[in-house]
N, C-alpha and C positions, 0 to 999 in steps of 0.2 A: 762362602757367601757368593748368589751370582751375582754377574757383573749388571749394573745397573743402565738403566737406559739414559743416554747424555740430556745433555738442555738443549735440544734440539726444535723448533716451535710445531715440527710436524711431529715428534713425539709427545706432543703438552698440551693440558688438557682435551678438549672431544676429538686431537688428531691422536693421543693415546690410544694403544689398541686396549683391548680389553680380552683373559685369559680363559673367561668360561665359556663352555657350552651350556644354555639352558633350553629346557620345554618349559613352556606355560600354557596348558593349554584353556586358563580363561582369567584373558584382562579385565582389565576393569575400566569400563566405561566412565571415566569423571568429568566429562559436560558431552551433553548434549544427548543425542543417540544415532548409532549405527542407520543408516540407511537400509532398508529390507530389498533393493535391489542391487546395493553391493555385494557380492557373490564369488568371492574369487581369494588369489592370493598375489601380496606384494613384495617380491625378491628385491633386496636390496645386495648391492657387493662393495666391497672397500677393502682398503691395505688394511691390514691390520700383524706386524711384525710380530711375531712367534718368541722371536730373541730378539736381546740387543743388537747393536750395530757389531761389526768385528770390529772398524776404527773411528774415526770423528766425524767419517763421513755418514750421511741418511737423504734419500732422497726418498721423498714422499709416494714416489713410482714405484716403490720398488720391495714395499713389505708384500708379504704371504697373504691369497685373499681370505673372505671369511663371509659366507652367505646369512642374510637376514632373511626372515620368512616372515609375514605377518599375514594371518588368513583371516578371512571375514565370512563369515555365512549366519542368515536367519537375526541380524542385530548382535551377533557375539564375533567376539576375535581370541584369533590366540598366538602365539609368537613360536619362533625356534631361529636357532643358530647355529651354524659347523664350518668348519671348517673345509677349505677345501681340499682336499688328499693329492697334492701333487705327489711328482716324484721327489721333489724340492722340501716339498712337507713331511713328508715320511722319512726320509734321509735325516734330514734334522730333529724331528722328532726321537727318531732311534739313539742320534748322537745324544742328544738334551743341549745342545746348544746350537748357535748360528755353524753353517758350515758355507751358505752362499751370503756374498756383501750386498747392502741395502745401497750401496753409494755406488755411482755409474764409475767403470774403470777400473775399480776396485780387482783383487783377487781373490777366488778363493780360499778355503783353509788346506793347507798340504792334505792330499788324498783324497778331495773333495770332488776334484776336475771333474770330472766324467760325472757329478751330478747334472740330471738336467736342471736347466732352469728356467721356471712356468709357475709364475708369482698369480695367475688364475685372477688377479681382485678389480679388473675395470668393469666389467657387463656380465649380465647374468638374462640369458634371455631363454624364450620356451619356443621349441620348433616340433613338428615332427615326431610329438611324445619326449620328449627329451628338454633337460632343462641341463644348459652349457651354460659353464663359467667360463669365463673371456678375460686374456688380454691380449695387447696389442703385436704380442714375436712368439707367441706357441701355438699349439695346437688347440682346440677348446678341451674344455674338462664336461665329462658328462655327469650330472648329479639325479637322483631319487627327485620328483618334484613334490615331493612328500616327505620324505623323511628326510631329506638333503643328506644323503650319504654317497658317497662318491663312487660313482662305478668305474672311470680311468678314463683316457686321453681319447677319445673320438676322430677319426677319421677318414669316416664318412667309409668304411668298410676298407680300409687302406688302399682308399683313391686318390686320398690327398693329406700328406702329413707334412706341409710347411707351414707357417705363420702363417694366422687368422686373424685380420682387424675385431678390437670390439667391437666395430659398429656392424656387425652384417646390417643389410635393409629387407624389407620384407614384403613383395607386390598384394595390397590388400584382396587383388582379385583371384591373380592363380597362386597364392598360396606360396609361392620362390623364397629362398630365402637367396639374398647376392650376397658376394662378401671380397675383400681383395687381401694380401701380404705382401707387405713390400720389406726389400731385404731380403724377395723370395729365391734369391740362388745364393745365399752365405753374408756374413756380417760386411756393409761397407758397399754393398752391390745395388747398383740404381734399380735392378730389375723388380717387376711388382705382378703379384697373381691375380687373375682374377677368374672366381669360381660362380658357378650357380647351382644349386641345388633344389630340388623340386618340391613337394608340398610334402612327400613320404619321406624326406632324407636323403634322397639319391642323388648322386653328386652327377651332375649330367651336363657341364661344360665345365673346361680349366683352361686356362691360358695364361700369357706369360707374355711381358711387354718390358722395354726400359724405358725407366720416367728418364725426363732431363740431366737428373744429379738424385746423388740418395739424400734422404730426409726421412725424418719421422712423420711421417704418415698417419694421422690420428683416424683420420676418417673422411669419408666420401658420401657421393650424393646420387641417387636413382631417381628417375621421371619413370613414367608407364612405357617412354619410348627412348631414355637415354641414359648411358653409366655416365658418372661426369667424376674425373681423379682429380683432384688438387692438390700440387705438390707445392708447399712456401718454404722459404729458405733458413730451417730449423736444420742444417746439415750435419750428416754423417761420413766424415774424411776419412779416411785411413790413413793417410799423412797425417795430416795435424793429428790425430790419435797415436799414431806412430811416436811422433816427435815430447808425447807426453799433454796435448792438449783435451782440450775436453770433446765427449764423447758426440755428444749431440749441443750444438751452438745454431747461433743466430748470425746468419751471413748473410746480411742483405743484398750484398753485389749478385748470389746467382736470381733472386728475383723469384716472382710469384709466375707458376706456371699453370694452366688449369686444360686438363684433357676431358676431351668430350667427343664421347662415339656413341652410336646408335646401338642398342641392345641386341640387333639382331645382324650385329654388321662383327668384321674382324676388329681385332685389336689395331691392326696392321692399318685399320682407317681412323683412328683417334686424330683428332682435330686439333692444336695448342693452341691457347689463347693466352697471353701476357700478361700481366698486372704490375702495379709498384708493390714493393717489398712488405708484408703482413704475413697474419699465421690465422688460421683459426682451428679448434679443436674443435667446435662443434656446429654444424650447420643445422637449422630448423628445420627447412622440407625446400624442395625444388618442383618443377611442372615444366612442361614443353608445352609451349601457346603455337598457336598457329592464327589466330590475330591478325587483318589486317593484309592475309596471304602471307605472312612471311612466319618461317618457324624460327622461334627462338627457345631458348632454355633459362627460365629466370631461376635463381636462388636465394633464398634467407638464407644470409649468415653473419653469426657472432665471430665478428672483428676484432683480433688485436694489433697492433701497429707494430709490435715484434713478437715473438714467443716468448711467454712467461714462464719460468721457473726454469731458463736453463740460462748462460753465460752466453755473453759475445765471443766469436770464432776464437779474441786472444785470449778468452779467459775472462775477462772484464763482466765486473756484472751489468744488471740493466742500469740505468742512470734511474736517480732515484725519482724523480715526478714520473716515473713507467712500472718502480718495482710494486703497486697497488694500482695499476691499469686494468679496467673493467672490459671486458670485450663490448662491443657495439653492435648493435642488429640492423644491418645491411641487406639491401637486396642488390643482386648482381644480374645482369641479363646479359647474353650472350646470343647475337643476331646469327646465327648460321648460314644466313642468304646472305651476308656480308663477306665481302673479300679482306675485312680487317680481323690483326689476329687481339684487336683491343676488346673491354668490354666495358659496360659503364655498371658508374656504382649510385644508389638511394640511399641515406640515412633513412630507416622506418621510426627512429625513436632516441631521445634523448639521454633517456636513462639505458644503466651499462647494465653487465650479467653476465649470466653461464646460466649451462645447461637448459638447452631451449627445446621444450617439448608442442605436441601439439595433439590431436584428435588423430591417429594414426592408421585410422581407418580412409584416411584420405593422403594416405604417403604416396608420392609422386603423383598428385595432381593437385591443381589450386584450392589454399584453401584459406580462411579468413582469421580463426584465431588461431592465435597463439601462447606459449606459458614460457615463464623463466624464472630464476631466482636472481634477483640482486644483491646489493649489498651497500646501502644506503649509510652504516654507520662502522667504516672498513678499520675507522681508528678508535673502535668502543673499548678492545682490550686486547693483550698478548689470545691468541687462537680464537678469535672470533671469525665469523664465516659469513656465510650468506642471513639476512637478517630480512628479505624482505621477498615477500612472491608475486608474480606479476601476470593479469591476463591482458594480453594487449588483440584491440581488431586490428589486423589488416587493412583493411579496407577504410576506415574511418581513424585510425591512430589513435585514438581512446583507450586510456588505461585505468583498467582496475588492482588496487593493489592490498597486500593484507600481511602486516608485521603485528605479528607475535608480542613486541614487547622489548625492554631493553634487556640486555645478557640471556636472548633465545634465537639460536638457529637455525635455518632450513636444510633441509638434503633437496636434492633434483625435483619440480614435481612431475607428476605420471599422472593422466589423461585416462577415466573409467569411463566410456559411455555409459547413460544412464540405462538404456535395456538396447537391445538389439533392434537395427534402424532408427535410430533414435538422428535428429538431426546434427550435424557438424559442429561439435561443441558443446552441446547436451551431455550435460554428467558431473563428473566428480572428478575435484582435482584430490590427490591422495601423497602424502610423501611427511616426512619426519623431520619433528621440530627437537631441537636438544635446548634445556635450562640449563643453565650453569647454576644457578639457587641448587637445585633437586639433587645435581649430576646425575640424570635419566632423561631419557629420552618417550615423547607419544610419537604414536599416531597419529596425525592430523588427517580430518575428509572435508573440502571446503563444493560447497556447491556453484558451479560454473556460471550460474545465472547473476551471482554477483559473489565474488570472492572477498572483497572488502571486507562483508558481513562477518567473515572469522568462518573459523569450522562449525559445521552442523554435527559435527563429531570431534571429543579428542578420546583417545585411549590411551593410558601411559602403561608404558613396557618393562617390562621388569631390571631393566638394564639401561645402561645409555649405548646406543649405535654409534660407534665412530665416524666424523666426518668420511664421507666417502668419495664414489663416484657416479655408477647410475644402479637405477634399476627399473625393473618392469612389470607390467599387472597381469596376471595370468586368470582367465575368467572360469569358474567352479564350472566343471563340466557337467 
């Protein structure tokens, strides 16, 4: 008998992975109707654990990923699923069981070592012809953007083979993809990469800087004229790891550090700015104002007060009014004509979230809406999720919001312009709702003009989608 997966809540229900691969290629529309200028397709990526754990340990970081595809053209859709073929995945595929641990610190199984490991399941984005699986310590994974079969590890023509953040960013204008690794010279090392790539793939700047202290690094922020790194104090000790502590904790005493340098300047000129102790995993969009004559660099970002889902430096966990802490959407601004290394901060909004997307044709520069999931009802039941989607202005603080329903959740939403030129927030918000009634998962398409109204489309999918992490729309050529 194999061994069975524990009572773990990121193993139970929609954080379960699910064992198949299927094609469908035609859903079935059950309210409303496909839009005739959706045109494209939506990669969806998430953990999704191949095998049990090896011991009690599981962290949600840390299963094998698993690509979702759901394509739209002419008012029909149709689905597909694979897996992503690491070295990781095929090593244990071959064995039939787990050979790398899902738990941080962990070992792996005698004779295992020398696998790699490149769990592939945070982003899944389209550059350059090429559509890369992403996580946040490997290489990207290159996949089929059609048949999602894995072609192997991408490195930019072996220009650059260290950790790749998921978030590359992408300049709407020339076409760049940026991206940085930190931990870029070995486990425990402050130092962090940062690369540019052109609009064909060609890797055509690297560098190599030390942040303050090593940290988990989820992700960072581009303007049309600045990189901007934020390191917060989610650290990575090699002592305290040494001594048997945990891998990556929440150490407030080193403090929130945020670097900002000019695009076209060295590493060597990154600017620190300070902050009190927070984390965020994901920021909205940034811009460089010049306003008034003075340049600043302002930022949307989702706020947490400490890192969620790891331990304090001794091991301790979070205190309990923190362990259901929503992040908060903040704007940050950063005076560069200022001889202060402070910056000050805005609340934009009362209600909490993740995953804050926005019209991405307008990445690094200002821009007025924005999207997020929250999660209004956190104590409905054991694996419930995000339960509620939100378009918020900017500029007026006005919110539209649109839940599902009770025992139904959201994944990320993802921003379709309605056609090409279309104005700033014109379109389709797009992303997946899961029933717990059905256990499956739609399609949701809600029209940006007012998202309350509900979707002007669902499609249900032959499957339910595992809780995940993001993904992105890739428009029918």
């Amino acid at each position: 008998m194999s061994k069975p997966y524990p009572n773990n809540p990121f193993l139970q229900a929609n954080f379960a992975p699910v064992q198949a691969e299927c094609d469908a290629p035609d859903l079935v529309v059950v309210e409303g109707e496909l839009p005739r200028e959706l045109a494209g397709t939506l990669y969806r990526n998430g953990p999704n654990p191949m095998f049990p754990p090896l011991g009690n340990q599981h962290h949600w970081f840390l299963g094998e990923g698993m690509i979702h595809a759901i394509s739209v053209e002419d008012g029909k859709a149709s689905y597909r699923n694979r897996w992503v073929h690491t070295e990781q995945y095929e090593a244990q595929r071959k064995a039939g069981r787990r050979l790398l641990p899902t738990g941080f610190g962990e070992a792996p199984v005698a004779g295992a070592e020398t696998v790699k490991r490149n769990v592939a399941n945070t982003n899944v984005v389209w550059h350059a012809g090429k559509l890369l699986a992403l996580d946040e310590g490997s290489s990207p994974v290159a996949m089929d953007g059609d048949t999602l079969e894995t072609a192997g590890p991408w490195t930019f023509e072996g220009k650059y083979q260290g950790p790749m953040t998921a978030h590359p960013k992408f300049d709407p204008k020339t076409g760049e993809m940026l991206f940085f690794g930190y931990m870029a010279a070995g486990p425990g090392t402050p130092d962090i990469s940062y690369q540019v790539v052109d609009r064909n793939g060609a890797l055509v700047r690297s560098d190599m800087f030390k942040a303050p202290y090593a940290s988990m690094v989820h992700d960072f922020i581009v303007t049309d004229e600045h990189v901007i790194f934020p390191i917060f104090p989610a650290t990575i000790d090699v002592e305290r790891i040494m001594k048997g502590g945990p891998t990556i904790a929440w150490d407030p005493d080193a403090g929130t550090h945020i670097g900002i340098m000019a695009r076209d300047a060295s590493v060597d000129t990154i600017r620190w700015f300070k902050g009190d102790p927070c984390y965020v995993y994901h920021p909205m969009n940034a811009w460089t104002s010049h306003e008034g004559g003075r340049t600043r660099v302002i930022a949307d970002m989702m706020k947490y007060s400490r890192v969620p889902l790891f331990p304090s430096a001794d091991g301790s966990k979070p205190p309990a009014d923190l362990a259901d802490e929503q992040s908060i959407l903040v704007r940050w601004t950063f005076d560069l004509d200022s001889n202060s290394d402070s910056y000050t901060e805005e609340v934009l909004t009362d209600l909490g979230g993740e995953f804050p997307r926005f019209d991405e044709r307008f990445a690094g520069h200002k821009n007025r809406h924005g999207y997020y999931a929250a999660m209004k009802r956190p104590k409905e039941a054991p694996g419930s999720s995000y339960d509620t989607l939100v378009h918020i202005d900017l500029e007026s603080g006005k919110r539209r919001e649109w839940e599902p329903g009770v025992g139904k959740y959201l994944h990320e939403p993802v921003f379709v312009p309605r056609k090409e030129g279309a104005a700033e927030g014109d379109g389709f918000i797009v992303s997946l709702a899961y029933d717990t009634a059905r256990n499956i998962s739609d399609f949701v398409v809600m029209d940006t003009d007012d998202i309350s109204r509900g979707p002007v489309a669902r499609v249900q999918l032959p499957m339910r989608v595992p809780f995940g992490f993001h993904g992105n729309w890739r428009n029918r050529a």
